[in-house]
N, C-alpha and C positions, 0 to 999 in steps of 0.2 A: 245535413250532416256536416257541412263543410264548417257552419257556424260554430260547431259543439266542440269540432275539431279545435278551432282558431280558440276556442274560451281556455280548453285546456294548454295549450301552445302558451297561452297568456300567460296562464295561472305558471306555469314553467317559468317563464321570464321572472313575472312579479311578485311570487310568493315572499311574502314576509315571514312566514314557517319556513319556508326551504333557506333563507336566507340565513335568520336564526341559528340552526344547524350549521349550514357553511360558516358561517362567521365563529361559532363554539369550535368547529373540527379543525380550522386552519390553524392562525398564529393567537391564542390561548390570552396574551396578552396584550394583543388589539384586537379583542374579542368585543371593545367597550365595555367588559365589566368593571375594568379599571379608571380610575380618574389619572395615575401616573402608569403607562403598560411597561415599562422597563422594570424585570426581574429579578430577582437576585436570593442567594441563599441565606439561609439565618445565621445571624450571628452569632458569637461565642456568648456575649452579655445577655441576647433573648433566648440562646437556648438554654441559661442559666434560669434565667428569670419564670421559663412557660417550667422548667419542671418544679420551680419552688413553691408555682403554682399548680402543684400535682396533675403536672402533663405528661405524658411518656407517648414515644416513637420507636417503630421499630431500626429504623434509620434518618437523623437529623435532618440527614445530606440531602434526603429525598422531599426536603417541603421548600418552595420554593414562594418569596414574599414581595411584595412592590416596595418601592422606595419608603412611602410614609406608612408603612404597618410598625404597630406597634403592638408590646402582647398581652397589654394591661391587661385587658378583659378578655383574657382566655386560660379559663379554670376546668381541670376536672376531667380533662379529656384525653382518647387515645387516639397516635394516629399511625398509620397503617401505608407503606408503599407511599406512590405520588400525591402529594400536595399541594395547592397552590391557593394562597391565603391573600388579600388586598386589604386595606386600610380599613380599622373595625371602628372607627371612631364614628360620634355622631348618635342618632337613636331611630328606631320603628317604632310604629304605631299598631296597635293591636286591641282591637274590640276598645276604641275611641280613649285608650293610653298608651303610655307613651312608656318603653322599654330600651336599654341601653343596649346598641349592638356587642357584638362578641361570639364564642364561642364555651359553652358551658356542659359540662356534665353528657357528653357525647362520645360517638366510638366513629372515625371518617377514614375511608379509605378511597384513597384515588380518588378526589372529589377536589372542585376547585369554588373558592366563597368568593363572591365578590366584592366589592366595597361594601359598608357600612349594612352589610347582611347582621342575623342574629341567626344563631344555630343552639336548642339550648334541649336539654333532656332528650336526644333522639340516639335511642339504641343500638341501629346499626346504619350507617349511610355509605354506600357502595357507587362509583363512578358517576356523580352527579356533576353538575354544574349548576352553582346555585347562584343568582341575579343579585342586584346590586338594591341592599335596602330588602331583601325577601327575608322570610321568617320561615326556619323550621322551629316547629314547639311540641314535645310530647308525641313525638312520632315513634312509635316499634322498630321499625326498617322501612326505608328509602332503597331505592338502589336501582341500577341498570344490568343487563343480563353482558354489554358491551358491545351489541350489535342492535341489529333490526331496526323498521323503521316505524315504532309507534303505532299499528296497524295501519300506517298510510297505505293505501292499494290494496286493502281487501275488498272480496267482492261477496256480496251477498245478493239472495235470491228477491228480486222483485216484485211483489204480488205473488207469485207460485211457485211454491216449495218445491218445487220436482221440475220447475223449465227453465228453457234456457235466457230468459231475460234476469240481467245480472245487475245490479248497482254496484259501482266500484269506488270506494271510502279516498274521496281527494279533497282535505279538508275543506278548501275556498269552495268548493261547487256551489251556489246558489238557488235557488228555486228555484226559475226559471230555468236555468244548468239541467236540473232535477228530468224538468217537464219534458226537456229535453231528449233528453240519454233516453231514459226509459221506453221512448218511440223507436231507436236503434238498436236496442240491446239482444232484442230478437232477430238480429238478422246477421249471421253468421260472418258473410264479407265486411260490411260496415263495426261490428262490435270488435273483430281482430284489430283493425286500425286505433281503437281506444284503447284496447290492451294493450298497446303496442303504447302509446302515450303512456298510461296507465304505468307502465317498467320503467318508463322512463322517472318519472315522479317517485316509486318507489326508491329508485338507484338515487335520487339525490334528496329522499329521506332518512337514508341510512346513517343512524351516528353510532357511534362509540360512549356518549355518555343523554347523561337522563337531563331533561333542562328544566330545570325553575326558574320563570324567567323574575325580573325586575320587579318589588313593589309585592311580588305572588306571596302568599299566606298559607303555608301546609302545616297545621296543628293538630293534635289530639287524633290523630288516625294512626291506624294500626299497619296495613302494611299498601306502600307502595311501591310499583314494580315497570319500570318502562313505562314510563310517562314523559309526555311535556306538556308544561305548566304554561299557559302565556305571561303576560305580564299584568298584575293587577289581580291575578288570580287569588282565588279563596277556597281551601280545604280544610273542613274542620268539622271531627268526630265522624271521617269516612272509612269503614271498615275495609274496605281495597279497591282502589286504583291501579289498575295494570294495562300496559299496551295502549295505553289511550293517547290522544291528544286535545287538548283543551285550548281551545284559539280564546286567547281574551288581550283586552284592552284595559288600559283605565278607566275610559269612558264607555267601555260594556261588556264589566267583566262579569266571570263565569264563578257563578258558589256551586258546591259541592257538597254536602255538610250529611248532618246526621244518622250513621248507620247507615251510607248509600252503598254499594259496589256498581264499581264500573269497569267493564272488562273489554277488550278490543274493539273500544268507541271513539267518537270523535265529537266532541262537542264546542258547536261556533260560539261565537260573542253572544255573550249575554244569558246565554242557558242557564238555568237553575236544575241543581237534580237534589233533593230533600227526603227525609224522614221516609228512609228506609227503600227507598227505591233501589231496584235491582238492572241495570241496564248493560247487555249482553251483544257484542257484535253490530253496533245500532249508531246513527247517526240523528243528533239531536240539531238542527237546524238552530239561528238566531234565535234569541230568547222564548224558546223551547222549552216547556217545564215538565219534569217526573215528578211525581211527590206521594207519601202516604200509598208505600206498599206498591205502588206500578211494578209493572215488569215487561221491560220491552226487552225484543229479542230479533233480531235480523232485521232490523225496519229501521226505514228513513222517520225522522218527526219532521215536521216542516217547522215554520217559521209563527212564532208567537202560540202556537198547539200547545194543548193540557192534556196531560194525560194523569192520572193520579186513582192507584187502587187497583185498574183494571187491569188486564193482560193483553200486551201487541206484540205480535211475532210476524215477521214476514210482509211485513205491510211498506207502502210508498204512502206517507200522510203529508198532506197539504198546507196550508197555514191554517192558522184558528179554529184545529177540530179540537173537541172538545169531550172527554171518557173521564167524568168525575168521581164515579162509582164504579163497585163492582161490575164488571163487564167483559165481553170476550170480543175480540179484532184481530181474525188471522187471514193471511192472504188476499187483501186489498191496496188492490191500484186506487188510489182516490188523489190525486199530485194535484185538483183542487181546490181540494178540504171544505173550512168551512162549517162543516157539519158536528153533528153531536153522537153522540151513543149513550142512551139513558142507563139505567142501571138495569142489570139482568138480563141486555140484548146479548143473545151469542150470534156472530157474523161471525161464525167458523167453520162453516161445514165445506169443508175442501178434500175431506175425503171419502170419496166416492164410498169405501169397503176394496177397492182394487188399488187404488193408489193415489198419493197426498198432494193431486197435482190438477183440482180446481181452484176457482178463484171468483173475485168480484171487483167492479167497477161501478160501487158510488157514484153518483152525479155531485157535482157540485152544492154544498149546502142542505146533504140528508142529514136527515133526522131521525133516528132508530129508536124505536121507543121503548118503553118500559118491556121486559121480558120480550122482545119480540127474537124471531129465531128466521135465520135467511139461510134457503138453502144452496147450495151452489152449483156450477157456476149463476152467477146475475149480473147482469149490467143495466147502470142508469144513466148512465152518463150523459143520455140526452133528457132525462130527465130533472134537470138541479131544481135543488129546493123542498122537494117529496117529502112527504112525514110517513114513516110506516108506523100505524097507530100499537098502540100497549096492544103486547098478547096476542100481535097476527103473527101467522110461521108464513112464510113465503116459499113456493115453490121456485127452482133453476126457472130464470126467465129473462128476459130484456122489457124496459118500458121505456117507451119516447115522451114521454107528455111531464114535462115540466109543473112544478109546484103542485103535483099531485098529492091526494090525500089514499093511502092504500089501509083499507078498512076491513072488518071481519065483516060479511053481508046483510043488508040491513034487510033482505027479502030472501024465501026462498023462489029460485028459480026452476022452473021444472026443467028434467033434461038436463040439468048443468050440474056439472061434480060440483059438491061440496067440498072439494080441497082449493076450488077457488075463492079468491077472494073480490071485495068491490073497490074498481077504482074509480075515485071522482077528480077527473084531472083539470086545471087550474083551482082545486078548492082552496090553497093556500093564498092566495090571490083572493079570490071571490068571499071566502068565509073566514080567513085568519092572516088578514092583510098587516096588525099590527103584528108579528111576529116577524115577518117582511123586515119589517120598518125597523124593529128591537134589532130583529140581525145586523144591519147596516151602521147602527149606533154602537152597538156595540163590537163588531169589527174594529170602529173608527178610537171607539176607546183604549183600545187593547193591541191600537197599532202603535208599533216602537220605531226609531228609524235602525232604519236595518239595510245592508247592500240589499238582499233581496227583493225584486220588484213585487208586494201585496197589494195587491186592488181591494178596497172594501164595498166596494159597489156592488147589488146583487145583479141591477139592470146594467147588461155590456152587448158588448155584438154577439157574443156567441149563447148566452141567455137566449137573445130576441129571434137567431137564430133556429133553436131550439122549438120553440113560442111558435114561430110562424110556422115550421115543419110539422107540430102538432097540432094549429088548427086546420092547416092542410087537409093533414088524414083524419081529423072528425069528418071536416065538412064532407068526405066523397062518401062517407056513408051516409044513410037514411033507411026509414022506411022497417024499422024494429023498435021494438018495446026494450031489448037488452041487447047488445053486441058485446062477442068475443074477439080474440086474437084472430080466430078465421073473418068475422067482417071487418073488424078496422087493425092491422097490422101494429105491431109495438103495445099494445094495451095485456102482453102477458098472459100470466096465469091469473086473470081476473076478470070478470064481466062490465060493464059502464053500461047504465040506462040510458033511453032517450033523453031523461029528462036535464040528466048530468050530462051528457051531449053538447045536449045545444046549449046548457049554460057555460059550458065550457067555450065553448066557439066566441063566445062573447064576452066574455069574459080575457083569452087572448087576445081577440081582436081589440077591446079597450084599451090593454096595457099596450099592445104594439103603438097602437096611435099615439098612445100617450107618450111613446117615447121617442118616437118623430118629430112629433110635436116641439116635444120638450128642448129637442134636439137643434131643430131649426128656426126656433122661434129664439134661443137662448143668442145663436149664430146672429140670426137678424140683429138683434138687439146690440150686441157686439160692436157688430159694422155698421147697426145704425141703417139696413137696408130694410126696403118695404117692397121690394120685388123678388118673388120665392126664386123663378129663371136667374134672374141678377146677382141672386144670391147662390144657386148653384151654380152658376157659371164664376164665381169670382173665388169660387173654394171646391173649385175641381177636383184641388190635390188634398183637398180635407177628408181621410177616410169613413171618419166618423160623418161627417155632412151626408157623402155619398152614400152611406149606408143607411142609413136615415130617409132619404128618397128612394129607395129600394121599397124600405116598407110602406112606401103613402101606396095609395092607388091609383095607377099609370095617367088617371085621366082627371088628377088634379095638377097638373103641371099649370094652367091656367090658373090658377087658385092665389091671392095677393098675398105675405104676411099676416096682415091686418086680420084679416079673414081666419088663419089659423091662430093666428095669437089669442083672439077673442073665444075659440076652441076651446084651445090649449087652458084659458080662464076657467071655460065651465067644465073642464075635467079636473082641474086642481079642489074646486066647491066639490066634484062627485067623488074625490078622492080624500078627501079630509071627511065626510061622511062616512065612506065605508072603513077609514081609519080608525073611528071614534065607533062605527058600531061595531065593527069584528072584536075589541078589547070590551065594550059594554053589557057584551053576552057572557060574562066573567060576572059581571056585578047580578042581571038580574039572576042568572043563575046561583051564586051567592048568598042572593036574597031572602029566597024562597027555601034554605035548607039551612041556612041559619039568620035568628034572628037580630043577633047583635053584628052583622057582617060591615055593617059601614060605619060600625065604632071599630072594628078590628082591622080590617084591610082600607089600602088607597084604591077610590074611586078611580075610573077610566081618564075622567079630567081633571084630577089632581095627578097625576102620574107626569113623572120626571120626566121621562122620554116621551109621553104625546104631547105634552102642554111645548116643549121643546122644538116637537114634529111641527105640531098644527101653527105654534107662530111660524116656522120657517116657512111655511106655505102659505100663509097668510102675508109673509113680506114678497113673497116669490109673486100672488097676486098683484099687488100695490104694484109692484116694480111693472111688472105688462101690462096694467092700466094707466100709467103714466106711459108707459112708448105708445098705447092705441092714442093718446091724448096728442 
């Protein structure tokens, strides 16, 4: 707790948002939007000059201009109360041309422009502060209400509608931040201490005027309302922007564009929200995308996550989940992600008929299939990787066994409801290793640099974790044709044969080794050591090493390098096979239902990412047959 404490404490100190603010609220003219900050009122000759230029004010006295302004280019317009105008000379850039700054065909009240800005056809603009070199173009109304803080310190519900675990809108919060909080927020003593932070952030978000920052781009939209814009920012053809704030950079700014609304949200560096998306109360993490109709609603998005079409309300989402189609996502913890939601999965069912205050806990890296339907509460968490196959409905349950495949039953079983279903757990492993594999590549594609800490790795410690806990509880069972949740504990509302059993058992067991293996042989190699002892003892403090001998078996400490590198060899040959056949079962099945299939589709070894895979394993060999040498 004490960590989450000190991040926000930080974030207090170091905010470049709080700073922004402070810097606009104080002295106006060392705000840095000026290149010269000493003020002064207009002159007798420019206030000549702006009304010949069919300008009118309701009071002259009240605008207020830097030294080098001049009012050439400022046609057309009314202005209203306080003023404050900086040097218009110079040009922006807009959709890759080039446009003369000024002031045109506009209505401004109480709004201050800063240097070499353009302000041009925007119909009403009320208490802004507009950056130096920003574009208003074709805007309806701009404007600030004169107080509040952007919806900085709002709090929304967590995974469940109806409890008390709360996420509280502080724009810098990170992922990790994320992963955080969300383990505090149910706990009444610990979550007052963050609210209590939490006011604090609010009280030094509060300003008086609306900010677009520097560089920012607000065009062709119709109304915005209590906003701040970062700098580098891009708005164009957004039907409403209210209460939000938009963290952007030059180097990872934020678009906003076509027929979007966005309403008391926060969107980090780099987000995109597109063609039509509706986002409500909701925190878009680093390049975070809505597009094509989403609608997210009281939910976190993680970091690099797609959402687009579907509907998410009430959800904590992870990095890299993935809802491209129609689909439904309410009340999930998943701070994970990872995972996908096919089209026509509903993962909503949170309310009971009594009250809207179930929920669900994803594992790491699910995959929700076509139509499938989950009912609530579920947790997988110790499950990552799972595929719940098209068309299964899942009863309220918990499952521990990682890289599961959860199926409609391939047998009937006497005795056993029909509302359960079969699971085969490690089959994503054993039978659809190349998807594994696709995961990981494609994480790696679709990673941006971003503060937030993404791992694209699916094998970690808490994976292997997971792994060994689950062949645990096969192995202590035996001695049945089918077992339920009463024989092997965590297996649900689902049955598992013997025979998926024991191929499971060994199937974990291979991966673990292999990842010991992998682990300490990579180590050896490193430091150039051929003694495994020598080698744990000279990286004590290497958590990863020592985790890794956790997994070997207690009574190979004797065991030399050499010995397991040579291993470590003939599991990379058995795992380039099972790589090449789990994608291959694609082609003959393929084959056999159409006959032109390998004029039409890429073969398993034409394919981008295995031909990609199998050389990287194929150097990874080389490389440990040259240290055995």
């Amino acid at each position: 707790m004490k960590d989450i404490e000190k991040t926000i404490r930080s974030i207090l100190e170091e905010s470049l948002f709080l700073a922004d603010i402070a810097r606009i609220s104080k002295d106006i003219g060392k705000s840095g939007l000026f290149s010269r900050p000493v003020l002064r009122p207009l002159q007798t000759g420019e206030i000549e000059l702006l009304q010949k230029n069919n300008n009118t004010a309701t009071d002259w006295r009240r605008i207020q201009v830097t030294d080098d302004f001049s009012p050439n280019f400022i046609h057309n317009n009314r202005f209203h109360r306080d003023m404050i105008i900086g040097s218009l000379s110079g040009s922006v850039s807009i959709a890759r041309d080039s446009f003369t700054s000024g002031i045109f065909n506009s209505f401004l009240s109480d709004t201050v422009i800063g240097d070499g800005a353009l302000v041009q056809n925007v119909g009403f603009c009320a208490r802004m502060c507009i950056g130096k070199s920003a574009v208003l173009m074709n805007v309806m109304s701009i404007a600030h209400s004169g107080h509040g803080s952007f919806s900085a310190g709002s709090l929304i519900p967590a995974g469940n509608e109806a409890g008390k675990r709360l996420f509280p809108f502080i724009p810098e919060l990170l992922q990790q931040d994320v992963c955080t909080l969300i383990e505090y927020f149910g706990n009444d003593k610990e979550s007052e201490k963050i609210k209590k932070l939490v006011a604090s952030y609010v009280e030094k978000a509060s300003s008086k005027r609306g900010i677009i920052g520097d560089n920012a781009v607000v065009s062709n939209s119709v109304k915005i309302m209590d906003i701040f814009a970062g700098n580098a920012a891009c708005i164009d053809g957004a039907l409403e922007i209210s209460n939000s704030i938009i963290l952007s950079e030059p180097r990872h700014p934020v678009t906003v564009s076509t027929g979007v609304v966005v309403r008391d949200s926060v969107l980090q560096w780099g987000a995109c929200v597109d063609s039509c998306a509706v986002i409500e109360k909701s925190f878009l993490a680093e390049y975070a995308t809505a597009e094509k109709h989403a609608k997210i609603t009281n939910s976190y998005i993680g970091p690099m996550s797609h959402i687009a079409e579907g509907e998410v309300s009430t959800v904590i989402a992870g990095p890299f989940i993935s809802m491209h189609h129609q689909s439904l996502l309410i009340a999930a913890c998943w701070p994970e992600g990872k995972g996908n939601v096919a089209y026509g999965a509903n993962i909503g069912s949170n309310h009971t008929g009594k009250k809207n205050d179930q929920e669900i806990w994803p594992g790491e890296g699910t995959f929700f299939g076509l139509g499938s339907t989950v009912k609530f509460p579920c947790n997988f968490k110790e499950a990552p990787y799972s595929i719940i196959a098209s068309g299964v409905t899942l009863l309220p349950q918990k499952i521990i066994f990682p890289f599961s495949l959860i199926n409609t039953p391939s047998q009937i079983v006497k005795g056993q409801s029909p509302a359960l279903n079969e699971i085969l757990p490690g089959w994503v492993l054993s039978e659809n290793f190349y998807a594994v594999i696709r995961n990981e590549h494609k994480f790696a594609q679709r990673l941006k640099e971003t503060r937030s800490l993404c791992t694209t790795q699916v094998f970690h410690e808490e994976t292997l974790r997971f792994m060994l806990a689950a062949k645990s509880a096969l192995e202590a069972a035996s001695g049945r044709d089918v077992y339920t949740e009463i024989n092997i504990p965590g297996l649900g509302k689902n049955f598992c044969t013997e025979t998926n059993r024991k191929k499971a058992v060994e199937t974990y067991a291979f991966f673990i080794r292999l990842f010991a293996l992998r682990t300490i042989c990579a180590a050896a190699k490193t430091d150039n050591q051929t003694s495994f002892s020598a080698l744990v003892k000279s990286r004590k403090t290497d958590q990863t090493i020592q985790h890794a001998v956790t997994l070997l078996e207690s009574n190979e400490s004797g065991l030399d390098i050499k010995t397991m590198t040579g291993e470590l060899i003939d599991k990379k040959e058995e795992l380039k096979a099972l790589l090449l056949e789990s994608k291959q079962k694609d082609d003959f099945r393929g084959r056999r239902i159409f006959e032109n299939y390998e004029q039409t589709h890429i073969t398993s070894r034409e394919d981008a990412v295995m031909k990609e895979i199998l050389t990287r394993i194929d150097a990874e060999i080389q490389d440990y047959k040259s240290f055995l040498k």
